[in-house]
C-alpha positions as CSV (number, residue, x, y, z in Angstrom):
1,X,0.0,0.0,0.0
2,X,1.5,3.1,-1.0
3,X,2.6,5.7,1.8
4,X,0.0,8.7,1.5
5,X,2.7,10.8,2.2
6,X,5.4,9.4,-0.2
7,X,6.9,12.4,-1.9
8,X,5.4,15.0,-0.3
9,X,6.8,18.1,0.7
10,X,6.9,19.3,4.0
11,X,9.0,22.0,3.7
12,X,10.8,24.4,1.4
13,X,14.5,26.3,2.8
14,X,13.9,29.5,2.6
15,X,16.3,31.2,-0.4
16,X,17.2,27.9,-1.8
17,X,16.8,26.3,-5.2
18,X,13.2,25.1,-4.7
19,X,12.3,28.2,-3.2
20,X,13.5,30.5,-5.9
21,X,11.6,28.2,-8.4
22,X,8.6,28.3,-6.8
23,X,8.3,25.0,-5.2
24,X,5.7,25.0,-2.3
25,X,5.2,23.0,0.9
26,X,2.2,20.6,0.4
27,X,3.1,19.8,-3.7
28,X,4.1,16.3,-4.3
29,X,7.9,15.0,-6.0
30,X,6.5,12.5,-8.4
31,X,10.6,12.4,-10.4
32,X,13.5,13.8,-11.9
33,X,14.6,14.5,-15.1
34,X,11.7,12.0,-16.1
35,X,12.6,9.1,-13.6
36,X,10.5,8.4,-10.8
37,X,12.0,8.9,-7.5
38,X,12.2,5.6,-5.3
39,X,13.5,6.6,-2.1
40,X,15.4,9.3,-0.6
41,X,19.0,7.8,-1.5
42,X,17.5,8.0,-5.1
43,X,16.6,11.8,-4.6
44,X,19.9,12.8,-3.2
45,X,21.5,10.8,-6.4
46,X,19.3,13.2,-8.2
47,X,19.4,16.2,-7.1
48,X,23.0,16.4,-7.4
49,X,22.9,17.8,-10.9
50,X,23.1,21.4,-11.7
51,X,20.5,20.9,-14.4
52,X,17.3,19.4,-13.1
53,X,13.6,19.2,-14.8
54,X,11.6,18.1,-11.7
55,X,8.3,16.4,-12.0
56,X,5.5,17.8,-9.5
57,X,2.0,17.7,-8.4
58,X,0.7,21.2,-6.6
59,X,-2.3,21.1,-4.3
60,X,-5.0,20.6,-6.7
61,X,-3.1,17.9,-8.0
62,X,-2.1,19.7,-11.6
63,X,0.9,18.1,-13.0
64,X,3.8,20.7,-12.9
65,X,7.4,20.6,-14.6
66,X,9.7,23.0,-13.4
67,X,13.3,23.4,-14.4
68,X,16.1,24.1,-12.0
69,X,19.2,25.6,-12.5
70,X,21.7,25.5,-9.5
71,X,25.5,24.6,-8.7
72,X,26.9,21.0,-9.0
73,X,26.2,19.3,-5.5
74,X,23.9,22.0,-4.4
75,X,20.7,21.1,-2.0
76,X,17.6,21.7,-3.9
77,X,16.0,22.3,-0.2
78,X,13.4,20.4,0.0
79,X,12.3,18.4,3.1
80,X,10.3,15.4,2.8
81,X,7.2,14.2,5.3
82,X,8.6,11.2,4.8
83,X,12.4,10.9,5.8
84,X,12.9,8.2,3.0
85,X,10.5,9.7,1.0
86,X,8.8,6.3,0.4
87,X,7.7,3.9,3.7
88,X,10.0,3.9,6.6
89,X,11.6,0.4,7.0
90,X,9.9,-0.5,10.1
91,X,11.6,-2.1,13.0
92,X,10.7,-5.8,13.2
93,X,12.6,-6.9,16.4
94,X,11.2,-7.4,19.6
95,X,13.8,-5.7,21.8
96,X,13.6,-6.9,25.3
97,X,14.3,-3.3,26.7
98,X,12.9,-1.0,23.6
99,X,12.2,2.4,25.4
100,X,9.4,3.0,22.3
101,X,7.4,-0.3,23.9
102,X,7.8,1.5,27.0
103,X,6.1,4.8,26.2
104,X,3.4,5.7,27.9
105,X,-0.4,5.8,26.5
106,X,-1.7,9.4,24.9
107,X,1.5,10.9,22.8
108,X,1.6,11.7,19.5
109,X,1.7,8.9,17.3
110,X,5.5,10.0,15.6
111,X,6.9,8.6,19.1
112,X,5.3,5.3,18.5
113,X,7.0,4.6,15.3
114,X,10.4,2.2,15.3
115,X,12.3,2.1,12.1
116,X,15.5,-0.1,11.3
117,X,16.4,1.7,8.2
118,X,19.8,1.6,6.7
119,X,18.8,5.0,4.8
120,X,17.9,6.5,7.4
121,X,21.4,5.3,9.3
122,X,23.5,6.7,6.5
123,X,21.8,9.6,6.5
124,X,20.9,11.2,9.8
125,X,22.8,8.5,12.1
126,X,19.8,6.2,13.1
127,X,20.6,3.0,14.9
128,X,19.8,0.1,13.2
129,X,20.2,-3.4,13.6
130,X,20.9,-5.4,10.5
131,X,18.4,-7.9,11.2
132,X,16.4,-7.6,8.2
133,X,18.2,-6.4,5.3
134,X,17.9,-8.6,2.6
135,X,20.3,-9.9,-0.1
136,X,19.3,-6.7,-2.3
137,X,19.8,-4.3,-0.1
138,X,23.3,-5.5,1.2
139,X,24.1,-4.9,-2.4
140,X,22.9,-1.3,-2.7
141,X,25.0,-0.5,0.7
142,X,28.0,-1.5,-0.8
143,X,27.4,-0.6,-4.5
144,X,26.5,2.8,-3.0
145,X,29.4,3.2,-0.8
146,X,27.0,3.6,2.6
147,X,29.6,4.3,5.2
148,X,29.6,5.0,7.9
149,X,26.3,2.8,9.3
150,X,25.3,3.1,12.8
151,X,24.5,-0.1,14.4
152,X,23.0,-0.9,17.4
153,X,25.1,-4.5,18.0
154,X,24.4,-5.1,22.1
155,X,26.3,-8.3,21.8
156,X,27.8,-10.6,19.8
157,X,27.0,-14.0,21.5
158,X,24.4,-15.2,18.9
159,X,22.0,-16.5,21.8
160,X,22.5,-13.6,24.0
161,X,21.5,-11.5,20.8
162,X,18.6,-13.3,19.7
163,X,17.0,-13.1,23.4
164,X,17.9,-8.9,24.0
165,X,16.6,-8.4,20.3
166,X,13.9,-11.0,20.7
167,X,14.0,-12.7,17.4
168,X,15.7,-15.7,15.6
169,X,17.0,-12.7,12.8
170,X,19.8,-11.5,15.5
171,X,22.1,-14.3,14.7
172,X,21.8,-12.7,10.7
173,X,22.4,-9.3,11.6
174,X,25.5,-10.4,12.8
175,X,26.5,-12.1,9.7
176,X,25.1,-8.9,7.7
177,X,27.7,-7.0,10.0
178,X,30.5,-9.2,8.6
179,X,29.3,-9.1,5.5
180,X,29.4,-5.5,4.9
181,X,32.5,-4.9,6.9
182,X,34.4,-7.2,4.2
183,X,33.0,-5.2,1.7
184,X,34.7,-1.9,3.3
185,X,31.4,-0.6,5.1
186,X,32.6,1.1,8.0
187,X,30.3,1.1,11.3
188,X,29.9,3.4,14.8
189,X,28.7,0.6,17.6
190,X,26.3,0.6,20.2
191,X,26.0,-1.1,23.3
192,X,23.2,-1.0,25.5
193,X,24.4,-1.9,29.0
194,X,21.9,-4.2,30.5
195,X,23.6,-5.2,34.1
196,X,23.8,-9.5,34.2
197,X,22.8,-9.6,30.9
198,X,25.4,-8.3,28.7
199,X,27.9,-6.7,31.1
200,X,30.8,-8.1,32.1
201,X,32.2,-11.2,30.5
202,X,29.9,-10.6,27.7
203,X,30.6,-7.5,27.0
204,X,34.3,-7.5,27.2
205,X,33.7,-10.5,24.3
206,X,31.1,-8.3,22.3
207,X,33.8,-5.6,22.4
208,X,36.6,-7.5,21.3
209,X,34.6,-9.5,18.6
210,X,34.4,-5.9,16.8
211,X,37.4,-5.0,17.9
212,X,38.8,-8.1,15.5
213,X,36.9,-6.8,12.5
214,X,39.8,-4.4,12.2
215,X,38.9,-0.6,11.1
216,X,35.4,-1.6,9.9
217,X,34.1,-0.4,13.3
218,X,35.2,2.9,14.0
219,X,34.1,3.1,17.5
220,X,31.8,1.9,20.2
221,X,29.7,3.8,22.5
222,X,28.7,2.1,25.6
223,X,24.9,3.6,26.9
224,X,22.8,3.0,30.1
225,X,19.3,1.2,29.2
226,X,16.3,3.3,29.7
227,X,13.5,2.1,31.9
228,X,10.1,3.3,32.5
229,X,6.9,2.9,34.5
230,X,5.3,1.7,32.0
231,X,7.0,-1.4,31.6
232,X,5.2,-4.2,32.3
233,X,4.8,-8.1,31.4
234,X,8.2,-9.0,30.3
235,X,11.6,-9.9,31.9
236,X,12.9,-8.0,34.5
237,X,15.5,-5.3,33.6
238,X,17.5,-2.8,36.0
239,X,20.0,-0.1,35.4
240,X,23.5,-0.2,36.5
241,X,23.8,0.8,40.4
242,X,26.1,3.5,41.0
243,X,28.9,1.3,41.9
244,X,28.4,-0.5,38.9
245,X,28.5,2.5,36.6
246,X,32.2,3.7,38.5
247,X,33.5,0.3,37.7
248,X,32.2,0.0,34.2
249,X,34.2,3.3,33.8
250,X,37.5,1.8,35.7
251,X,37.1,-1.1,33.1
252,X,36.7,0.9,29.8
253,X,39.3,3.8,30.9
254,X,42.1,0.7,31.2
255,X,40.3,-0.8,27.5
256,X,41.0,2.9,26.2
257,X,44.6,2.9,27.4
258,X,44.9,-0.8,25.5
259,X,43.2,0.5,22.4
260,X,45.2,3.7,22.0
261,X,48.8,1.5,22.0
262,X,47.3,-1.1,19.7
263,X,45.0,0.9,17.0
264,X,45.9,4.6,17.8
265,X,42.5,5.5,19.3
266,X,40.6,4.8,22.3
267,X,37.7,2.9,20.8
268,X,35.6,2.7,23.0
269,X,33.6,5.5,24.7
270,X,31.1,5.7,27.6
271,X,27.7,7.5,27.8
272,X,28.2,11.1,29.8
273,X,25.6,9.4,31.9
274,X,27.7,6.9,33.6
275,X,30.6,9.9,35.0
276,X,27.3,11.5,36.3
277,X,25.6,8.8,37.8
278,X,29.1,7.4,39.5
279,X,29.8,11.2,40.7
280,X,32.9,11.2,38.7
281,X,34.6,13.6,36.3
282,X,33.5,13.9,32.2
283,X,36.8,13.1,30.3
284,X,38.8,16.2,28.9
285,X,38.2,16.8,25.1
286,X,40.8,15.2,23.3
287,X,39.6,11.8,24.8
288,X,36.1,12.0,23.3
289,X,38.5,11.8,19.5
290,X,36.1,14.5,17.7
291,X,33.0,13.1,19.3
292,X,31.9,10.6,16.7
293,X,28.5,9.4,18.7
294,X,27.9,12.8,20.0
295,X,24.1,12.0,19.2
296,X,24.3,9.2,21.7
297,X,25.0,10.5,24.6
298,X,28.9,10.7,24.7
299,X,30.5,14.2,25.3
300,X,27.6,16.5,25.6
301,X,28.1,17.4,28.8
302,X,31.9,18.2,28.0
303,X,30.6,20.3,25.3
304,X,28.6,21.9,27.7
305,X,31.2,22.3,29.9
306,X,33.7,23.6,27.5
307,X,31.0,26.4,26.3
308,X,30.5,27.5,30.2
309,X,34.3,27.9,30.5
310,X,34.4,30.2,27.1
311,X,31.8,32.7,28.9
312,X,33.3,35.9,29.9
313,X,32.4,38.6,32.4
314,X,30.3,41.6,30.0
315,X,31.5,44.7,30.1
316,X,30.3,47.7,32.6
317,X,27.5,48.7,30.4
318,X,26.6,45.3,29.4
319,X,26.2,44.5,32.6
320,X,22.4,43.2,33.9
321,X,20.5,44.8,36.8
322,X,19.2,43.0,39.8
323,X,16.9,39.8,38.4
324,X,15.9,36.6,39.4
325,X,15.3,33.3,36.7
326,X,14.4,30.1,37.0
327,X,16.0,27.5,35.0
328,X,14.5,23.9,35.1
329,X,16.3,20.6,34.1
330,X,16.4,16.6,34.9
331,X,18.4,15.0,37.6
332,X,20.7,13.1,35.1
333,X,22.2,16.6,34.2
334,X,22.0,18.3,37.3
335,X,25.8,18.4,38.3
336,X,26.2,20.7,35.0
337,X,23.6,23.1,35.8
338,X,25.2,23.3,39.5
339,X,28.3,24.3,37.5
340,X,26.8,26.6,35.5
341,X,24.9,28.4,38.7
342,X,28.7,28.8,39.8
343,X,30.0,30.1,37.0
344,X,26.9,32.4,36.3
345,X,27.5,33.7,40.0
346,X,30.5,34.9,39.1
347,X,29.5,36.6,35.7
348,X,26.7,38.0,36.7
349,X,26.9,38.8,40.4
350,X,23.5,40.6,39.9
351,X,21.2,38.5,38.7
352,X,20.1,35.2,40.6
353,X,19.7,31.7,39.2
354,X,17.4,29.3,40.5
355,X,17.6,26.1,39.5
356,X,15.1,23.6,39.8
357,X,14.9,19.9,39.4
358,X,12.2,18.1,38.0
359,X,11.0,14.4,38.3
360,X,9.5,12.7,35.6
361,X,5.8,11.8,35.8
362,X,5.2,10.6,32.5
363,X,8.1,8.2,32.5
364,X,8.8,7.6,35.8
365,X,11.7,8.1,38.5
366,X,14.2,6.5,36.8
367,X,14.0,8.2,33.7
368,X,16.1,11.5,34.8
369,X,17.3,12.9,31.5
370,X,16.3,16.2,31.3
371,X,15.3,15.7,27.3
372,X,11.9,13.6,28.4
373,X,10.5,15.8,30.8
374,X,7.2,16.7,29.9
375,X,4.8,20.5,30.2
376,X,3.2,18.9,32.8
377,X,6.6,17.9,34.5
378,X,7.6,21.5,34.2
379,X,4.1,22.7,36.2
380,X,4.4,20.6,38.8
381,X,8.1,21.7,39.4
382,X,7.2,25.0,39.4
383,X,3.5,25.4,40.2
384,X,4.4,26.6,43.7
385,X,7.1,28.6,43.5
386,X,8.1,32.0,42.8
387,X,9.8,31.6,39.6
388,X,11.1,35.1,39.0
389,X,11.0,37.1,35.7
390,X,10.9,34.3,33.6
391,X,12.1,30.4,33.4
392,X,14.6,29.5,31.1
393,X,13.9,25.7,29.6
394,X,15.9,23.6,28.1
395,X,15.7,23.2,24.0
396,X,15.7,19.7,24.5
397,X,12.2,19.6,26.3
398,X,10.9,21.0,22.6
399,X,10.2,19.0,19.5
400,X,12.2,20.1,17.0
401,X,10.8,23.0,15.5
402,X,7.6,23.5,17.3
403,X,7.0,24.4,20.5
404,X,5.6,21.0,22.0
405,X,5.9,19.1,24.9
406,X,6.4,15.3,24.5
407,X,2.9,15.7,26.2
408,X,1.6,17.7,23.5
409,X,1.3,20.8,25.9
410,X,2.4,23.8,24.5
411,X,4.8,26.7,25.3
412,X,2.1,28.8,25.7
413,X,-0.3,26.2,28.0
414,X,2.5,25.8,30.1
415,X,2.7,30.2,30.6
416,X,-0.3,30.1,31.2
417,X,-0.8,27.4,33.8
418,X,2.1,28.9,35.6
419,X,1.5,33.0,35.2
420,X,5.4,32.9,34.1
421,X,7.4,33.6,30.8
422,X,9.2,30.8,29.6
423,X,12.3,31.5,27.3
424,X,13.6,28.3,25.2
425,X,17.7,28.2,25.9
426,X,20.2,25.8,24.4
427,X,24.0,25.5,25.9
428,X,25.5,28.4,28.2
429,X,26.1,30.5,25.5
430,X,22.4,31.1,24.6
431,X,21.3,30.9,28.4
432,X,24.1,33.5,28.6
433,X,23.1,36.1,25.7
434,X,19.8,35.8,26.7
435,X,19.8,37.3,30.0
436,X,21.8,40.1,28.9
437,X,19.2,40.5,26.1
438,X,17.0,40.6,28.6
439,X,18.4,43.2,30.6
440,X,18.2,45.2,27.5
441,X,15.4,45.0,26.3
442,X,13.4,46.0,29.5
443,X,15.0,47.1,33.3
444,X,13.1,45.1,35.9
445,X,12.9,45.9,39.3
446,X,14.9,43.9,41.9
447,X,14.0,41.0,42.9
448,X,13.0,41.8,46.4
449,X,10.4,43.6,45.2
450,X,8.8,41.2,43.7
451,X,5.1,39.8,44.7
């Protein structure tokens, strides 16, 4: 059944190819150059050209051909409702600790979906797992040149990995993984750390099976498994205790050191929150080697770190009056924000920073990233307290793009529930700039005068 959204467009960049030929959001890519467009890796193919004739429908559904003129390699700008363009490869496995399977009931249906799509890998650095490519699409990776693949591996231990990815299919996504590494596919790893499952013996194996496929796997990223109230009727899971997490770092740190003498890099890197969890220090910069799973988890908070040491005291007349903020984050990353309400101190001796700590109702306890707290999280963190001028909220709380909640409450529900502004920040910079903006734009009186 075809995908009613297959090739339509959901957005157009602004000053771009598309855009300055009149392409609209809502018309439909039906080809190129009189080909019909397959998937998304066929569309990038495409739209490499600096001569295009593309094939369209518009929103009453008249046929439209429109040329395009552009530089070689040039983006035509078009974004797709569907990532692939044609139906996402859904995810087939039965993962004994899939977060998705753990999601509560009510939220919008795009955090239901799974895919295991090796376009979707290439492209924007999904995790797959092999599983369930077939013999023709093994060929287009390596025809194609696909590389790097991220893979989610968990284990190498054929029976191990058909019980964590609960199907028969693990033991050939580990041949896939061979398969394509022979063919000079190059792969990022992840492990999810299940404690007496795969830790220990099996994972030192699991790490130096892939370490044996030479340079074919350029590193591995070692991840805490998420667990949620809302898991229910299947095996028993926990997450690594804190002592657990300390020596897992102890263990990998002496795997790093053996990995740096033997292949030149350190391999093997551990989700930022293990350091936190085990109270110990994030690893300088250099040891994160560029930050190739950056996405995962590993070397945010050093990032974040490294931007809070950049910030610099503002001059005299940039200086902000009297003011009191809120800011509002997860457990997991609350040593950083304690760092940053330090450093701010110092800046900006003037203004003070409240932070606060929220726990997460929609997910549970032990969910403490700060990334799925919900609006309704964010009220009843704050709902009695005096927030200040306005709370500053973490980017990460947002869909991308829109000003949603995982809970589908709104920037503006959540004002309003509260009486407060809220103000969307990123990293320490943008926290930073934005209180000075705000001290610009409007003085405000001191804080002990509010109500």
């Amino acid at each position: 059944m075809k995908d009613p959204n297959s090739g339509l467009i959901e957005a157009v960049s602004p000053a771009s190819p598309a855009a300055k030929a009149g392409i609209r959001p809502g018309w439909r890519l039906a080809g190129i150059d009189g080909k019909p467009i397959g998937d998304i890796l066929d569309y990038r193919i495409a739209e490499a050209d600096s001569s295009l004739e593309l094939s369209l429908l518009d929103l009453q559904g008249k046929k439209r051909l429109i040329r395009v003129s552009k530089p070689y390699r040039e983006p035509l700008g078009l974004k797709f409702a569907s990532p692939s363009i044609e139906p996402v490869q859904r995810c087939g496995n039965r993962c004994i600790f899939c977060f998705v399977d753990q999601n509560p009931p009510g939220l919008r249906s795009s955090l239901y979906l799974k895919d295991d799509d090796y376009r979707l890998s290439f492209l924007y650095g999904n995790f797959i797992t092999l599983n369930r490519l077939k013999a023709a699409e093994l060929k287009r990776i390596v025809k194609l040149g696909l590389s790097p693949l991220y893979v989610s591996v968990h284990s190498t231990n054929p029976a191990l990995r058909s019980k964590l990815f609960g199907t028969d299919r693990a033991a050939r996504g580990l041949r896939n993984l061979r398969l394509l590494a022979h063919a000079g596919i190059k792969f990022h790893a992840q492990i999810v750390i299940i404690p007496g499952l795969n830790s220990g013996r099996e994972l030192k194996r699991t790490v130096m099976d892939l370490c044996s496929m030479g340079d074919s796997v350029t590193d591995i990223a070692l991840v805490p498994v998420g667990l949620t109230d809302h898991r229910r009727g299947r095996e028993p899971l926990r997450r690594p205790t804190d002592r657990e997490a300390k020596t897992l770092i102890e263990q990998v740190s002496r795997w790093q050191g053996a990995f740096l003498r033997k292949k030149g890099t350190r391999y093997i890197f551990l989700a930022d929150e293990f350091y936190l969890q085990a109270g110990l220090p994030l690893p300088v910069e250099e040891e994160y080697e560029g930050y190739p799973q950056l996405e995962n988890g590993v070397g945010q908070g050093r990032i974040f770190l490294n931007e809070l040491d950049t910030l610099r005291k503002p001059r005299q007349e940039e200086s902000p009056g009297p003011a009191r903020y809120t800011i509002i984050t997860g457990r997991a990353s609350a040593p950083l924000l304690y760092k940053l309400k330090e450093r701010f101190s110092c800046l900006l001796p003037t203004v003070d920073l409240n932070m606060v700590v929220a726990e997460n109702s929609l997910f549970g306890s032990s969910v403490t990233v700060t990334g799925l707290l919900s609006g309704a999280d964010l009220i009843r963190a704050l709902q009695d307290r005096k927030t200040g001028e306005a709370v500053f909220v973490p980017e990460v709380m947002f869909k991308e793009g829109t000003d949603l909640f995982l809970d589908n409450l709104t920037k503006g529900d959540v004002q309003e529930v509260l009486s407060a502004r809220i103000i969307r920040a990123g990293g320490p910079q943008q926290l930073y700039e934005a209180i000075l903006s705000e001290r610009k734009k409007s003085p405000v009186k001191p804080a002990a005068e509010e109500k």
